[in-house]
C-alpha positions as a printed Julia matrix, in Angstrom:
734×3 Matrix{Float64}:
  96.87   95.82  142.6
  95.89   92.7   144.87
  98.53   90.06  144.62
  97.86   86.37  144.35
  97.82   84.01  147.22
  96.6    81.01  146.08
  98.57   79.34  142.61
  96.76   76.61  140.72
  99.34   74.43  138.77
  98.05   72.13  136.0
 100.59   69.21  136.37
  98.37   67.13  133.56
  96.32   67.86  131.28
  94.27   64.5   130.8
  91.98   62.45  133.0
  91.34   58.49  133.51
  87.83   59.77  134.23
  85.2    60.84  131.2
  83.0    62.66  133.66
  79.9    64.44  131.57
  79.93   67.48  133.73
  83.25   68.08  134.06
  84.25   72.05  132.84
  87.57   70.95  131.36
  86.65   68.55  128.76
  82.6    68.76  128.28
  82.29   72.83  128.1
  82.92   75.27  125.67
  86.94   75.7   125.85
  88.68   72.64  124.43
  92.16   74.41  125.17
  93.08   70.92  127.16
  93.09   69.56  123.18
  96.1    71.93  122.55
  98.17   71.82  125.16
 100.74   69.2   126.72
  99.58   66.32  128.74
 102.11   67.16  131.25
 103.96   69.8   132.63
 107.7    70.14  131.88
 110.52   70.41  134.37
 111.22   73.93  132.47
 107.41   74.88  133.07
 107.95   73.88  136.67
 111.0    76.01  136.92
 109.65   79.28  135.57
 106.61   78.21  137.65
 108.06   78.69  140.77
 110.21   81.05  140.05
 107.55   83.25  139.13
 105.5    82.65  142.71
 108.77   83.31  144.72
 109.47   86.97  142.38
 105.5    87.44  143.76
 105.66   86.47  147.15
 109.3    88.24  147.41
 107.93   91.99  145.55
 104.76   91.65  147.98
 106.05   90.93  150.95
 103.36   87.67  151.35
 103.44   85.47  154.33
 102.15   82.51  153.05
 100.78   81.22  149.42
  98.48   78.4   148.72
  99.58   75.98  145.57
  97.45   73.48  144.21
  98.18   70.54  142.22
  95.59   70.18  139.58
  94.67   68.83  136.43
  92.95   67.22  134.29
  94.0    64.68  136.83
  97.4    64.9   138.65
  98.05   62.04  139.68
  98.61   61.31  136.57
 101.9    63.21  136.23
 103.26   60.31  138.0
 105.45   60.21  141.49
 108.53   61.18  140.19
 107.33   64.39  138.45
 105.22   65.57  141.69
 107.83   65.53  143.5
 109.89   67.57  141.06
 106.99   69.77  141.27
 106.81   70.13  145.2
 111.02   70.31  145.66
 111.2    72.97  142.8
 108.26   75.08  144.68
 109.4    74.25  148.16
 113.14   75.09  147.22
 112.1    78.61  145.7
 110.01   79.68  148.52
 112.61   78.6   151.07
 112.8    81.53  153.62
 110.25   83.45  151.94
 106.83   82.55  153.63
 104.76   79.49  154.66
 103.65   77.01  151.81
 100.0    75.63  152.0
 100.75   72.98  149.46
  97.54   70.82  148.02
  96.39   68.46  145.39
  92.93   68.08  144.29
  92.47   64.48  143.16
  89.41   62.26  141.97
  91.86   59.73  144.12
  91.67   56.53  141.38
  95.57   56.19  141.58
  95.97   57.08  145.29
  98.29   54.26  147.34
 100.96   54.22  149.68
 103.92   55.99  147.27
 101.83   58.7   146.93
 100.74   59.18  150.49
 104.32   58.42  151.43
 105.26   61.57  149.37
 102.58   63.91  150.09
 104.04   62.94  153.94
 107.56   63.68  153.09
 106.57   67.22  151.36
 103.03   68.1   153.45
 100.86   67.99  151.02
  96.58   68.01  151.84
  95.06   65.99  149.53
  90.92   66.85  148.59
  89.32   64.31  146.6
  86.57   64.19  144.96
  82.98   61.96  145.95
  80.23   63.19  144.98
  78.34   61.42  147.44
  76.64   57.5   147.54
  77.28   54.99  144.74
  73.9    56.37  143.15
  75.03   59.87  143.22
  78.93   59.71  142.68
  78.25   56.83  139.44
  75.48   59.4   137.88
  78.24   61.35  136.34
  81.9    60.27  137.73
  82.22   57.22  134.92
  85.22   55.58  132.88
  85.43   56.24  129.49
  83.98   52.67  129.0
  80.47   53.41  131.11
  81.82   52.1   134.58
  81.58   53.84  137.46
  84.34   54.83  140.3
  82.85   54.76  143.29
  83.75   51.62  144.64
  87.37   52.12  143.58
  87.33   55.68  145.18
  85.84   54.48  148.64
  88.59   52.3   148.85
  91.14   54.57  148.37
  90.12   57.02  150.1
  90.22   54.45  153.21
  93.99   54.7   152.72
  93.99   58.52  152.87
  91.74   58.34  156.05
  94.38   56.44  158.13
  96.5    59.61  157.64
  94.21   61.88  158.76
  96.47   64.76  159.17
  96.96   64.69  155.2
  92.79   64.92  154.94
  91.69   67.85  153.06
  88.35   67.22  152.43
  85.66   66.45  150.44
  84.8    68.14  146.55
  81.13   67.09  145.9
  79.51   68.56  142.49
  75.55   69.39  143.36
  73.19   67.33  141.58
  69.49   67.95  142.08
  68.92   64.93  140.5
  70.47   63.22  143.36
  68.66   62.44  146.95
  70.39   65.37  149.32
  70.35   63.53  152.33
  72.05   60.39  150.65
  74.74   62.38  149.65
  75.15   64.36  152.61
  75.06   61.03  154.84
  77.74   59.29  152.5
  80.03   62.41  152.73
  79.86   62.46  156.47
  80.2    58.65  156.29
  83.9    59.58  155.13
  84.8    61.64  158.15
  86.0    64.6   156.22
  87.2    67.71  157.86
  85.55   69.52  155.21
  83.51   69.65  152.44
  83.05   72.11  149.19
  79.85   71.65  147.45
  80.16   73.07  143.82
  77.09   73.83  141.75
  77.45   72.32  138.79
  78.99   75.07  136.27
  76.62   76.54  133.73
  75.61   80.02  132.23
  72.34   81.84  130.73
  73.77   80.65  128.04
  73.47   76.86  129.09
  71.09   77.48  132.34
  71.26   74.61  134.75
  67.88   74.06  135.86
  66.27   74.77  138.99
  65.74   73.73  142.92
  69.57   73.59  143.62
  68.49   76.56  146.3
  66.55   73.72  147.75
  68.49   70.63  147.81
  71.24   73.08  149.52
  69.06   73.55  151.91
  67.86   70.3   152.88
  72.05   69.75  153.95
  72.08   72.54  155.68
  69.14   71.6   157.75
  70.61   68.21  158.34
  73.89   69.36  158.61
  73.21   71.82  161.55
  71.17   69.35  163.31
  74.05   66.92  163.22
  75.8    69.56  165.24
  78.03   70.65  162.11
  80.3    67.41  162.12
  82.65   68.75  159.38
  83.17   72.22  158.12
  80.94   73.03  155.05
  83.11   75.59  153.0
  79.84   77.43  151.21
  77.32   77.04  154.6
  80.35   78.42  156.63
  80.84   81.16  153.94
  77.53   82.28  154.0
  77.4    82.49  158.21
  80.77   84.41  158.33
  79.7    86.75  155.56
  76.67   87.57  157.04
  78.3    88.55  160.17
  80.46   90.89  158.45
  83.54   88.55  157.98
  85.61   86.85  155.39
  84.3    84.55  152.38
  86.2    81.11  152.37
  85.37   80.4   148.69
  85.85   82.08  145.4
  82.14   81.21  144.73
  80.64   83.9   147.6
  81.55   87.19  148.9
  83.07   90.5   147.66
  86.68   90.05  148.42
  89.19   90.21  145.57
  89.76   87.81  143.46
  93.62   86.31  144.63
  93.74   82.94  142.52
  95.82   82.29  139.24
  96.09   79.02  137.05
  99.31   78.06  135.44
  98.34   75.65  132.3
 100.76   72.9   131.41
 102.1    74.83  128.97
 103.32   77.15  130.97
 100.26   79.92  130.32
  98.74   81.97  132.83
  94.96   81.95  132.76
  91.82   83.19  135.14
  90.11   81.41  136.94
  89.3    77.94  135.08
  85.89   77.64  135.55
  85.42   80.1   133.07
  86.2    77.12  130.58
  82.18   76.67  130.94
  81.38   80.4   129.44
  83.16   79.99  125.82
  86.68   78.58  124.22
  89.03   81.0   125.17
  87.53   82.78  128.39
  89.9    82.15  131.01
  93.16   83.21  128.6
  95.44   86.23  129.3
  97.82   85.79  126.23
 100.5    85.52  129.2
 102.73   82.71  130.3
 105.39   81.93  132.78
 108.51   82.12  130.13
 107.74   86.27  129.09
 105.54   87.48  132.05
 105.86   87.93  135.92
 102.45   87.75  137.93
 102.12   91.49  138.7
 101.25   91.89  134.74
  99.16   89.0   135.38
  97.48   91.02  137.74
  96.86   93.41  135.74
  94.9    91.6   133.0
  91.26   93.41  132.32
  89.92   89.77  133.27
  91.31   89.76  136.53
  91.15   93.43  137.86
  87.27   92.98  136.6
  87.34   90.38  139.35
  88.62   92.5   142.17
  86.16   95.5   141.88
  84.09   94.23  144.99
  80.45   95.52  144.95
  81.18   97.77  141.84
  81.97   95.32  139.44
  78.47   93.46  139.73
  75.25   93.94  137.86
  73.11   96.59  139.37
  70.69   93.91  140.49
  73.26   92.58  142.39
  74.25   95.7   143.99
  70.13   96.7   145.45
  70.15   92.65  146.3
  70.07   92.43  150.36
  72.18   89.6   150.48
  75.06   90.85  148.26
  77.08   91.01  150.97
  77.08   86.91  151.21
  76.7    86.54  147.5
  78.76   88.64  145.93
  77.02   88.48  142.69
  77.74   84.43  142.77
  81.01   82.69  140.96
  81.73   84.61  138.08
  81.55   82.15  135.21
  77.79   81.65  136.03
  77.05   85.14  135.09
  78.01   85.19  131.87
  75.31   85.71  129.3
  75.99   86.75  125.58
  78.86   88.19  125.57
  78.96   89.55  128.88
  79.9    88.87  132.81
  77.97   91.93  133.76
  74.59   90.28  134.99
  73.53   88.35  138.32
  74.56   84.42  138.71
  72.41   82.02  136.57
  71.89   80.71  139.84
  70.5    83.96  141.79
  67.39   82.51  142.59
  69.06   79.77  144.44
  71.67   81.73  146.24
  69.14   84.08  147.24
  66.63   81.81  148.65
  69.49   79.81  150.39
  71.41   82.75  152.05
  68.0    83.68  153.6
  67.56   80.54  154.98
  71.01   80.29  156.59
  70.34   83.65  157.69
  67.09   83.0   159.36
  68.47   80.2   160.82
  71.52   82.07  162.38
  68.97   84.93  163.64
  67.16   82.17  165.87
  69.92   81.32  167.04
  72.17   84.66  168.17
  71.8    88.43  166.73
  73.99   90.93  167.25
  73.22   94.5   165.86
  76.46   96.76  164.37
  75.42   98.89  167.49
  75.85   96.24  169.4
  78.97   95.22  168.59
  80.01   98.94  169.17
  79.03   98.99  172.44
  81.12   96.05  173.17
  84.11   97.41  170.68
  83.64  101.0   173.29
  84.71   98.51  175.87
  81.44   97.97  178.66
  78.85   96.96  176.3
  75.58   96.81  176.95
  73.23   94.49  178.86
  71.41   93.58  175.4
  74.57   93.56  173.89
  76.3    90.69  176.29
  72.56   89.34  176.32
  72.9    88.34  172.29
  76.38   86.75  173.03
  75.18   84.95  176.1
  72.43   83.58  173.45
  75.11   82.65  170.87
  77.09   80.69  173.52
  73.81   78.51  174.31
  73.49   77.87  170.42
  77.38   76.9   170.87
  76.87   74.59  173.84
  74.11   72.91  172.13
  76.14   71.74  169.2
  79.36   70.87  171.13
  77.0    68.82  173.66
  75.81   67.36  170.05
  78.84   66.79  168.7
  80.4    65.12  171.91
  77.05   63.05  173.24
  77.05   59.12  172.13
  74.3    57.26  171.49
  72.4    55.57  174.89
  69.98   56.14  178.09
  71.65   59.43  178.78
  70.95   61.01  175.49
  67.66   59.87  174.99
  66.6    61.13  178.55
  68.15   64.63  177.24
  66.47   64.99  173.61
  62.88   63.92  175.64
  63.4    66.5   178.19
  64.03   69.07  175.25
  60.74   68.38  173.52
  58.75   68.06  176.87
  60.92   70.87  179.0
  62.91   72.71  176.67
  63.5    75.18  178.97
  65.06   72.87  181.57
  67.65   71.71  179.34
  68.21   75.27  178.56
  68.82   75.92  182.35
  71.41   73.09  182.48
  73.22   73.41  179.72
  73.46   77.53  180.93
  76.27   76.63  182.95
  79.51   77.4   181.74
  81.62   73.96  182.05
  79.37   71.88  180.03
  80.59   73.31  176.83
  84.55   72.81  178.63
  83.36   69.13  179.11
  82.5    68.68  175.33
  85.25   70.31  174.19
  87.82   67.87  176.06
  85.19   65.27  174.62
  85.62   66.19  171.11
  89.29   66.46  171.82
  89.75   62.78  172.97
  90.84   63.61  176.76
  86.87   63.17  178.25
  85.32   60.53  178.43
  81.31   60.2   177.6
  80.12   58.83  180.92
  79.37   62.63  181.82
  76.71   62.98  179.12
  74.72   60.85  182.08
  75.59   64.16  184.83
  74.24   66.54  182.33
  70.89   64.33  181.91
  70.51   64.01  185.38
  70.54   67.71  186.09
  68.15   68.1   183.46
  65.68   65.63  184.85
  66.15   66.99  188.4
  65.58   70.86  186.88
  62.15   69.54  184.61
  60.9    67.22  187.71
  60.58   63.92  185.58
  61.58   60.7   186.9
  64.45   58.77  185.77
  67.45   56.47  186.49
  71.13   56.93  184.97
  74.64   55.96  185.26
  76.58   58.97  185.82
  80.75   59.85  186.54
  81.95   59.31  189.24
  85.32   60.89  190.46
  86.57   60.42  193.77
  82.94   59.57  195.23
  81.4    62.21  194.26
  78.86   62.38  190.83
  78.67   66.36  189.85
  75.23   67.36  187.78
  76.37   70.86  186.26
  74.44   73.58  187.99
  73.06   72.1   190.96
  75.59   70.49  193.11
  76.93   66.99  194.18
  76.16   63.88  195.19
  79.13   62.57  197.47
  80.39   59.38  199.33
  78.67   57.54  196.19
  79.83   53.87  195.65
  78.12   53.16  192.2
  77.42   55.18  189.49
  73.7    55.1   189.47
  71.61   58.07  190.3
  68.04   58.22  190.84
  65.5    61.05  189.99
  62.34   61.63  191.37
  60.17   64.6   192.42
  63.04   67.22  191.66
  65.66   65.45  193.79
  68.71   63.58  193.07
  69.89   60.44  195.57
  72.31   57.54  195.09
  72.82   54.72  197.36
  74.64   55.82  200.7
  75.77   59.19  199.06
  75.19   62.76  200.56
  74.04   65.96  198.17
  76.22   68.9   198.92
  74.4    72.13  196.93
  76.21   74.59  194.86
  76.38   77.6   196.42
  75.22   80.59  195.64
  76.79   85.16  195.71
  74.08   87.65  195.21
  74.56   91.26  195.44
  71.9    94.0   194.27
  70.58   92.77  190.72
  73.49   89.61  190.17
  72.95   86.22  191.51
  76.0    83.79  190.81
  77.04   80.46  191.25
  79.74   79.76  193.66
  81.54   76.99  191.27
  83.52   74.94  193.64
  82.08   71.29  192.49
  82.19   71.03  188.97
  85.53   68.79  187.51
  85.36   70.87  184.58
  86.18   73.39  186.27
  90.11   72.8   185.92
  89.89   74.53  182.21
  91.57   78.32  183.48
  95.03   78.9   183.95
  95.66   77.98  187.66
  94.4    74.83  189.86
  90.83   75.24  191.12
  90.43   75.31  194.62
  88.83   71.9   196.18
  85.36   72.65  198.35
  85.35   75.44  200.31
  84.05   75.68  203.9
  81.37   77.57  205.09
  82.91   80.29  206.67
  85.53   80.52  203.53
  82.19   80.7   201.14
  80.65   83.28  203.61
  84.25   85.64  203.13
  83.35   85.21  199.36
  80.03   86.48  199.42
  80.95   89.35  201.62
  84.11   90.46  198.8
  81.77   89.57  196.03
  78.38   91.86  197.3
  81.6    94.59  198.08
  82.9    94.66  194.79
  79.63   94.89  193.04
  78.89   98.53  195.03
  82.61   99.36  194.12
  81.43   98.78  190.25
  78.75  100.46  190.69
  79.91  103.03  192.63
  82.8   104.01  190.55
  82.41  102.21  187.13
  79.02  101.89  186.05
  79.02  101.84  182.78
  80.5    98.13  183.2
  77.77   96.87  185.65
  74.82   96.37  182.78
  77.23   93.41  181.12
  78.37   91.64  184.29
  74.95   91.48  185.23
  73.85   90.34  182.05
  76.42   87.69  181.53
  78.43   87.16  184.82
  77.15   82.98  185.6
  79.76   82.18  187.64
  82.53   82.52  189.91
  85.22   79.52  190.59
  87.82   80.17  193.23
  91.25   79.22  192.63
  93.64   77.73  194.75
  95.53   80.6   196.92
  98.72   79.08  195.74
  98.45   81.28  192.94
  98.64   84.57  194.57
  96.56   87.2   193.2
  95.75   85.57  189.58
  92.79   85.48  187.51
  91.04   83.85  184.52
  88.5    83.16  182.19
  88.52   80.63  179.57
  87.15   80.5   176.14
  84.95   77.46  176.25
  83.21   78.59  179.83
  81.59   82.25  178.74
  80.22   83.49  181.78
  82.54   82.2   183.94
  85.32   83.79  185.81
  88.06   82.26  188.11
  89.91   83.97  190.71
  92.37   83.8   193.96
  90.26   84.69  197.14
  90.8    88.58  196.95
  92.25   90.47  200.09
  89.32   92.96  199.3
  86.58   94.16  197.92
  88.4    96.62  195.38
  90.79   94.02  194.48
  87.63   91.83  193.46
  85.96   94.63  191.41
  89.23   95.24  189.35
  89.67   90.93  188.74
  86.16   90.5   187.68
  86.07   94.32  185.42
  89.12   92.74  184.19
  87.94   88.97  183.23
  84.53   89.83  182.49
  86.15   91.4   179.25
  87.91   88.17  178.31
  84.78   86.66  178.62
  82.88   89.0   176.4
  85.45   89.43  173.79
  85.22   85.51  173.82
  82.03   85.25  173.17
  82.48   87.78  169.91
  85.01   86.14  169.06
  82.9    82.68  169.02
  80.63   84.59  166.74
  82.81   86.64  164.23
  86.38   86.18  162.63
  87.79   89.43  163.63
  91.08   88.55  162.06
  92.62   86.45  160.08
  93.4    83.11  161.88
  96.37   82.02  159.7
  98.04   85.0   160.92
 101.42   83.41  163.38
 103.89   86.1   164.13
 103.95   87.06  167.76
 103.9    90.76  168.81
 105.01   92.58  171.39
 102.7    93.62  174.56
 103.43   96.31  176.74
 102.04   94.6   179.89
 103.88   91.09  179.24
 107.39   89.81  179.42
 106.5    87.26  176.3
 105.88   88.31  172.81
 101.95   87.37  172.17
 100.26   86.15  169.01
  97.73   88.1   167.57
  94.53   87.0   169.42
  96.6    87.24  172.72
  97.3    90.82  172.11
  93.6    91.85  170.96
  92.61   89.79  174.0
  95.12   91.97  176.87
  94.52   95.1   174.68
  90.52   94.6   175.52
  91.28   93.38  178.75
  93.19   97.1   179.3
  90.63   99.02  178.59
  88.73   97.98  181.33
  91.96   97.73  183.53
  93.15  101.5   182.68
  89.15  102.71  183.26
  89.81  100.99  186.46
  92.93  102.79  187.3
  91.3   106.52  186.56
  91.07  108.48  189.5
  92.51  105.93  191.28
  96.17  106.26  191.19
  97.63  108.69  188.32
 100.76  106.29  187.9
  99.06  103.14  187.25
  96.59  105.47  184.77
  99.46  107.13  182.95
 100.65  103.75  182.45
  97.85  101.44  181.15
  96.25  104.16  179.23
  99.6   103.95  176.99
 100.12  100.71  176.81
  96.34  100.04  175.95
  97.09  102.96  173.19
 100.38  101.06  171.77
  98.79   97.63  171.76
  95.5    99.03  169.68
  98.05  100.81  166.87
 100.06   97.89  166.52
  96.55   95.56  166.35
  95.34   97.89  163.6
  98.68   97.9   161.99
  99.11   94.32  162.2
  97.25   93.71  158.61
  95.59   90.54  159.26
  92.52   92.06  160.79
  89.48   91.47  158.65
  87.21   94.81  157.65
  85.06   93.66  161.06
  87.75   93.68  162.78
  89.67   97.1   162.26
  86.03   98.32  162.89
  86.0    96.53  166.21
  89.57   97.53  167.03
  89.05  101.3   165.67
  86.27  101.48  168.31
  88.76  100.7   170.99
  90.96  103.62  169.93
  87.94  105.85  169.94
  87.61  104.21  173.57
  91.43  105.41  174.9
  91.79  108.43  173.02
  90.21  110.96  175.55
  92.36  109.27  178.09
  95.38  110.13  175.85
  94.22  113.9   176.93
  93.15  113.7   180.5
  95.91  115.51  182.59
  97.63  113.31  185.49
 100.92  115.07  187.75
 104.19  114.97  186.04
 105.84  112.89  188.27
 103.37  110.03  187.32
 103.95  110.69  183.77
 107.8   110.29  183.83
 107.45  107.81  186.05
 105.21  105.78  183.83
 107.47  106.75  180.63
 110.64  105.44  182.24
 109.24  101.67  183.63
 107.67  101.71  179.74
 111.03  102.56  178.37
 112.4   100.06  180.29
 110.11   97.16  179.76
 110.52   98.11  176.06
 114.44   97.91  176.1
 113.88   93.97  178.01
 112.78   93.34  173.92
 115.64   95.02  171.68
């Protein structure tokens, strides 16, 4: 039996909107007729009671209620907050509450926001786009339309931003996609759900909403993504093997339940639109607990995965993604067992997302088990060094303002493309936008980037630039120091300012790598420890002689790892010796890695082994959710005096396996350790259950990875040695 997460309470039953397409009132179940407008205090009670029995028999860490109607607003101050103190007070100490209310936002103002503040509540509203588009349908009873009224209040919501939920926008071919699109991203919403409009064989809706779908999507991505899109993001994670976000996509169970006003337990209610009765159990909060509920034929039929769909759907190469469509739209005569009335649609819009995401990075399953085996391939690290530059185009998107500097960079990309390409290669332009898009950048270093482009395509430009402490960095190449404006000229592939001096990046090569010696860039300050300012010639020389030593040590002794490092190793930032012996790489620089100045070659080869596989487990990471990112207990690691969360612990466990590799041959004490700590760490990752089905397919790999180690023989005196510092590390935790 799969348990419910996610609780959809009916608070009212009635609406101060006569919308045409709305399921509850226009379809075929007129249930709403029959029941009360509101929902009791009792109702409430048993309500919540029920959820906590649920949560408490299944052991759940966190549930998802939403406030829903009709409209709930409706229900009035007083009884929503009954509602949210009786759920709050029954889950107390049980697990986390996601508590919501979806809202067409008429009778939003400052008592209600002050509430939803008091108890947390995310508020989605719904705008179905411009006044054109939202009017078409969203009307009073009396012909008028809401969109003015809605704009305004959803002004009020925006000024609490952390109570922003999003956007609920009903598709509407009839409606111009880019006006709606534009007027949704107008309202700075951290997400948006597009619904197709619910309809059956039965009541077909009409065709080309595959198309208008796709004419957002287009837009959308070439925005640079400025809001989460629930069914676009969906369809990308899907496809790469992870999680649906929406019941309206994807093959995982079914985990929502409605609880009517009056206290009845139905499906899903979208199934209103099939025929009067559909989403009924015959159950209700006063006689039945959930897990019967559960068991309804209506709901298991929804939690069969590929086996419950039509056997169309189950040949259909992007079932995966669609997973047969939302279930009311299949119904036809009778019966849920056939493919969505939209098919045609969702097929010819997965494909497109697909081929979209296929220009922009592929990795293969082999691929992926390479990296899971630990080394990886050179293809492998190839297709996530490819994903990063499709990353580090839409952050520089996201973060770039309108001016000179942007318009010199979107003309070098249609004239040079591959310049830009070059440029925006290097790791701390994506760390730049990220501090951008975080509000602690400012934009002035859009004008670096540009320059470096020009300098790298040869064109001829001027540009204002940053500046910090004289000296204006352009991201690749070097600096331009002892500068007393901002301006920098470019002409003939050279970069000059008046009375500056340019000071190159240098460069480490060993056989088959050529790196950049990052000891210029301000961006550079994103690892764990303080960069190290400029280094002299003769302490750049010591580098280059460590660096060209520990690539023959790799190669000598662990060359399985050399393909990847040469594939996707960009960079190498020195920190500051204060630090000791430390290490780092940092999610938003893939390819870069940051280390003390080693005493020695061997010391270097274990660092970068070591850091490379943060970097590459960063980069899949980027690309696919290989676990569940709601997940916030902290575990314990073998190798650290601090409990980790989950990603910290896959992150170390990965790192290990390259660390323990290292160790093998090497020095049987440090083996017999590592080698069992890497083991513990990957049972209590696959153990953790929050790992999606990518994920414990990644993580098995790793297993397969450290279990011949597991076997190899090393002296006794290591062993015990190893199994007493474990034992004692252990007993440091309880």
């Amino acid at each position: 039996m799969v348990p419910f997460r996610q609780f959809v309470l009916k608070v009212h039953s009635r609406c101060d909107l006569a919308c045409d397409h709305c399921y509850v009132y226009e379809h075929a179940d007129q249930s709403w007729r029959r029941r009360p407008k509101v929902m009791s205090r009792e109702t409430v009670a048993w309500s919540a009671l029920r959820i906590a029995e649920h949560v408490k028999s299944h052991a759940l860490d966190q549930v998802t209620v939403v406030l829903h109607g009709g409209e709930p607003l409706l229900a009035g101050h007083d009884r929503l907050q009954a509602v949210a103190e009786a759920i709050e007070a029954a889950l107390a100490g049980t697990c986390r509450l996601d508590l919501r209310v979806h809202t067409n936002g008429l009778l939003l103002d400052d008592d209600y926001l002050d509430l939803f503040e008091e108890k947390g509540v995310k508020v989605g509203v719904s705008l179905d786009g411009d006044r054109a588009a939202h009017d078409r349908h969203r009307r009073y009873a009396d012909g008028r339309g809401s969109h003015d009224r809605v704009l305004g209040r959803l002004a009020m919501l925006r000024r609490r931003p952390h109570l922003y939920a999003g956007l609920l926008c009903t598709v509407d071919v009839a409606n111009d996609p880019i006006a709606v699109y534009e007027a949704l991203a107008e309202q700075a919403p951290p997400r948006v759900d597009f619904l197709l409009r619910h309809a059956t064989w039965d009541d077909p809706p009409g065709s080309g909403a595959g198309d208008w779908l796709i004419a957002v999507f287009d837009r959308w991505v070439a925005d640079g993504r400025p809001m989460a899109v629930r069914l676009f993001d969906s369809i990308e994670s899907t496809s790469r093997g992870g999680p649906s976000m929406t019941e309206a996509l994807g093959l995982e169970p079914s985990d929502l339940v409605v609880i009517e006003t009056d206290g009845a337990y139905e499906q899903v209610d979208s199934l209103k639109a099939a025929y009067d009765g559909a989403p009924e159990t015959g159950l209700d909060v006063f006689g039945h607990t959930l897990d019967e509920v559960a068991l309804h034929p209506g709901i298991v039929a929804r939690q069969r995965g590929i086996d419950g769909l039509a056997q169309t759907c189950q040949r259909c190469p992007v079932v995966e993604s669609c997973g047969g469509g939302l279930y009311p739209h299949r119904y036809k005569e009778g019966s849920f067992a056939n493919p969505s009335v939209y098919c045609a649609d969702l097929l010819k819009l997965i494909t497109h997302v697909r081929g979209r995401l296929r220009r922009t990075h592929e990795l293969t399953s082999a691929q992926l088990g390479e990296l899971a085996a630990g080394h990886g391939s050179a293809e492998a690290v190839a297709a996530l060094a490819a994903g990063q530059a499709s990353l580090r185009r839409l952050a520089l998107t996201k973060a770039a303002v309108p001016g000179p500097a942007w318009r010199l960079l979107t003309g070098i990309d249609e004239e040079h493309p591959a310049a830009l390409a070059a440029v925006l290669d290097h790791p701390y332009v994506r760390a730049w936008a990220v501090r951008r898009l975080a509000g602690t950048a400012g934009p002035a270093y859009l004008g670096n980037i540009a320059a470096a482009a020009a300098v790298t395509a040869g064109v001829t430009a001027e540009i204002e630039v940053e500046v910090r402490a004289g000296a204006a960095y352009l991201p690749g190449l070097g600096a331009l120091t002892g500068m007393s404006g901002t301006l920098v000229r470019v002409d003939g592939g050279r970069a000059e300012a008046e009375g500056a001096t340019w000071a190159p990046l240098r460069r480490l090569t060993a056989e088959g790598i050529d790196v950049a010696l990052e000891d210029l860039d301000p961006y550079r300050d994103c690892h764990q420890w303080r960069p190290a300012p400029r280094l002299t010639g003769e302490r750049a020389a010591v580098w280059q002689e460590r660096f060209a030593g520990a690539v023959q040590v790799i190669e000598r002794d662990h060359p399985a790892y050399l393909p990847a490092i040469r594939a996707g190793l960009t960079t190498l930032t020195p920190l500051d010796p204060a630090a000791g012996t430390a290490s780092s790489a940092a999610r938003q620089a893939f390819g870069a890695v940051a280390t003390t100045p080693p005493p020695d070659a061997e010391t270097l080869a274990l660092l970068l082994m070591h850091e490379f596989q943060h970097v590459k487990l960063g980069g899949v990471l980027d690309l696919f959710d290989l676990f569940d990112e709601r997940e916030a207990r902290l575990f314990y690691a073998p190798w650290r005096e601090d409990p980790r969360p989950l990603e910290g612990l896959l992150q170390g466990a990965y790192a290990h396996l390259a660390v323990t590799d290292f160790w093998r041959g090497r020095d049987p004490f440090a083996f017999a350790r590592r080698r069992a700590d890497t083991a513990m760490a990957v049972e209590t990752l696959l153990g953790a259950g929050t790992l999606t089905p990518l994920g414990a397919a990644f993580v098995a790999g790793m297993r397969a990875a450290v279990a011949p180690w597991l076997d190899e023989p090393v002296p006794e005196e290591a062993e015990r040695g190893a199994q007493a510092e474990r034992a004692a590390h252990r007993g440091r935790f309880g």
